[in-house]
N, C-alpha and C positions, 0 to 999 in steps of 0.2 A: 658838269656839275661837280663841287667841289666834295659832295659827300657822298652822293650815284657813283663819281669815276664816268667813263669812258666807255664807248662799244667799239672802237677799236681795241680796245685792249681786255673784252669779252669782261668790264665789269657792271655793263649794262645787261641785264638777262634776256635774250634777244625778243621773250617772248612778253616782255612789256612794251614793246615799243607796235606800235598799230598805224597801220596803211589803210587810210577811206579812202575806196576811188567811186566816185560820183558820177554819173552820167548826166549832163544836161542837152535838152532837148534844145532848148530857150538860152543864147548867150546872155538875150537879157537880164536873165535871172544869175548867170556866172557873174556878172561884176558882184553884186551883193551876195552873193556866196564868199566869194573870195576878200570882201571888204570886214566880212566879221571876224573879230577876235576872242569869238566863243569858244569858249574852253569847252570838253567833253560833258554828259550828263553826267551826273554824281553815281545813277546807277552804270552808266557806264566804267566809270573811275572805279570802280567797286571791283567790277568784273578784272578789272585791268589790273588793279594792285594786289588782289589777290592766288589763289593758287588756281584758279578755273579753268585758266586754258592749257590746265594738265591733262584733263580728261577732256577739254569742249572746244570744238572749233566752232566759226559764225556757218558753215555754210555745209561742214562734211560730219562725219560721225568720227569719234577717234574713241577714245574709252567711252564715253558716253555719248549721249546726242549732240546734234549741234544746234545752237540757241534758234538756228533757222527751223528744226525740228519739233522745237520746245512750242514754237510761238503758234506751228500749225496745229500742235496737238492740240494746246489745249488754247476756249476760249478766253478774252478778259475778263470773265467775270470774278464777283469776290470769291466763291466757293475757290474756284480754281486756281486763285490769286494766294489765298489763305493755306492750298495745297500744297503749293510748290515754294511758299514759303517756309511751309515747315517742313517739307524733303531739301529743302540746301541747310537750315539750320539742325536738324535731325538728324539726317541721312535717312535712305531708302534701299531696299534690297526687290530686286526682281520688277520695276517699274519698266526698265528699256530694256532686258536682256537681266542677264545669272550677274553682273559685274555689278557690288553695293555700289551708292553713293556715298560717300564717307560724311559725317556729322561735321562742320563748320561752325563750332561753339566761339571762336574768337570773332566772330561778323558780328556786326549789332544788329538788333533789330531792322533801325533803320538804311542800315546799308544794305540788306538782305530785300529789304520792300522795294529800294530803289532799281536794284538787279532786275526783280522780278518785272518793275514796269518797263525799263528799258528794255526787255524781251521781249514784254506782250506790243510794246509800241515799233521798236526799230528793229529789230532781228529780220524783217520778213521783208522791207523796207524795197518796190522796186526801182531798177536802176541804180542803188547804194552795196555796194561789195565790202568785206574786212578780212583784212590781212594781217597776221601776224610772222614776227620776224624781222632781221639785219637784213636781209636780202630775199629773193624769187624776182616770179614773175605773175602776170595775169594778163586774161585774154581779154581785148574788149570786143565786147557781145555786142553784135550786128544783128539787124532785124528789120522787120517792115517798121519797125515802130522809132527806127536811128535814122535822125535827121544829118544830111550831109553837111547841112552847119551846125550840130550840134559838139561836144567838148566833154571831156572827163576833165573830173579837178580830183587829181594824188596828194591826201592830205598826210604827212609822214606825224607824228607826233608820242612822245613820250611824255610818262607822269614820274615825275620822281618819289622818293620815301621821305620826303621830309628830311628834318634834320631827327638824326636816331629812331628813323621810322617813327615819330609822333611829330604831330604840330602842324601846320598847314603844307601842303602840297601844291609844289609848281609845275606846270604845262609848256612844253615847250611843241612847237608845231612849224610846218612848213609845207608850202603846197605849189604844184605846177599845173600847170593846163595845159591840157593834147588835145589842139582841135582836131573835128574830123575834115578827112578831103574828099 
């Protein structure tokens, strides 16, 4: 990207760039996985573009919860909904532990709303993992419930800032499949 730069050349922030890896049970269902060229939810892009996964990972605790933590605590309703939208826009102190949440006055309303439903909907999401990062690894999770013909689809995908961080936002993605044997 002519105005992102590179992640070889570390001017990509590694921690914009996100890894879905998907378990399907059903290949049936992998061709049309793999045939859509849906771009990420807008609450997700929210999470993505901004400073979040400074303190939040999808699945561990790091400075604060992680959105897999958020989604159990609490349920979707509006109270709850209205909650936790005004602790990312406010900030909150003593919610998960002695560490504030810091106040996020530059989020809009609506990119704040967006966040919050992408958590209550896909955070908990089973068989769907995220990953942040240029590189790692992940383990695929074997169980009574993993078909010998089923497949993960590793979605790689990066959002850029626009041009001067304002104005629309492009998606770029790429995905492989690992069936099982």
């Amino acid at each position: 990207d002519k105005e992102d730069g590179e992640s070889k050349y570390d001017e990509i922030n590694g921690k914009e760039v996100l890894l879905k890896v998907k378990y399907f049970n059903d290949t049936a269902k992998l061709n049309s996985a793999l045939n859509t060229n849906e771009n990420d939810a807008p609450g997700l892009i929210a999470i993505r573009t901004s400073n979040c996964f400074n303190c939040h990972a999808f699945e561990s605790k790091l400075i604060g919860p992680s959105f897999n933590e958020i989604n159990k605590r609490y349920k979707p309703t509006a109270a709850n909904i209205a909650l936790i939208e005004k602790r990312i826009k406010e900030g909150s102190t003593g919610v998960w532990g002695k560490t504030p949440m810091p106040t996020h006055p530059e989020l809009s309303n609506e990119q704040i709303k967006n966040m919050v439903q992408w958590i209550m909907q896909n955070a908990s999401v089973q068989g769907t993992h995220y990953y942040i990062g240029l590189e790692g690894n992940f383990n695929a999770q074997t169980s009574i419930n993993t078909n010998k013909n089923g497949a993960y689809v590793l979605t790689a995908s990066y959002v850029d800032h626009g041009i001067n961080n304002k104005g629309e936002r492009l998606e770029g993605r790429d995905a492989i499949v690992i069936k099982m044997k």
